[in-house]
N, C-alpha and C positions, 0 to 999 in steps of 0.2 A: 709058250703062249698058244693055247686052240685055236687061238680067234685071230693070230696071227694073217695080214693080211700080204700079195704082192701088189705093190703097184705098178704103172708099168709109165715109162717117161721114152716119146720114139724122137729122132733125132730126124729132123729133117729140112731141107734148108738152110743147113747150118743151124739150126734153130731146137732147143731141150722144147718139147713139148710135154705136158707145160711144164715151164721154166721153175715156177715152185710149186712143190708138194709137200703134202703136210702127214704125217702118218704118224704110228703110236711104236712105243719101244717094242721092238720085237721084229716089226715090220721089215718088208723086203722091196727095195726099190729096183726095177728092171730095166736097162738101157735099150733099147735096141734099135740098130742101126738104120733108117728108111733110105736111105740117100742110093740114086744107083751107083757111085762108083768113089765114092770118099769115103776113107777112116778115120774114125775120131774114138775119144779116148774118155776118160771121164779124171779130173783130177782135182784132188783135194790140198788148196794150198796150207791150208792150216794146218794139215797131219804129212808134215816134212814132205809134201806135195808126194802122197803118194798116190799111185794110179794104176786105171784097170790096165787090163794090157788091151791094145791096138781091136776095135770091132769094125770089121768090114760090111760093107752091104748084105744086111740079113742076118749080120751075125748078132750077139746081143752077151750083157755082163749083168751081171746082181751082186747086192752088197745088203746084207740085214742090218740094219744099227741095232744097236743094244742098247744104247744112252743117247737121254733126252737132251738137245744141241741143235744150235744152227749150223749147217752141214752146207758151205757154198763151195760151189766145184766151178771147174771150167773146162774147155778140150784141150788136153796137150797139147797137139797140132793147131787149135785152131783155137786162141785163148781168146776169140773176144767173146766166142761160147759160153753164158753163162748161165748159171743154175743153181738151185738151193733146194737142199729137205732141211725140214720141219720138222722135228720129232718131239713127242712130246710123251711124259709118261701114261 
């Protein structure tokens, strides 16, 4: 996809900023961490809870969808974290 876009979702407060986004197949969602001294995770319960690994302050993870799906995540660590993409074709 050309028109392929990222978007970028920063975690702070414990808090997905913003909590949902909506984006088109193809598309790349970007974690990244604000917080100064907590790590959080990004986790997918419906896909056998799998998860990014461990982003520290500063650090940050990507994930492109490819199929259109409500995608609700939460943090490993800190699951009342919660969040959703929106994909749509």
């Amino acid at each position: 996809n050309a028109w392929a876009e990222t978007v970028i979702v920063r975690i702070d407060q414990y808090t997905y900023r913003p909590a949902t986004v909506r984006i088109k197949t193809g598309d790349t969602v970007r974690w990244v961490n604000d917080e100064k001294r907590t790590s959080h995770s990004v986790l997918f319960p419906a896909e056998n809870n799998s998860e990014s690994e461990r982003m520290f302050p500063g650090e940050s993870w990507e994930r492109k969808f490819s199929k259109a799906g409500k995608y609700p995540y939460l943090c490993g660590p800190h699951p009342e974290m919660k969040g959703e993409v929106i994909v749509s074709e």
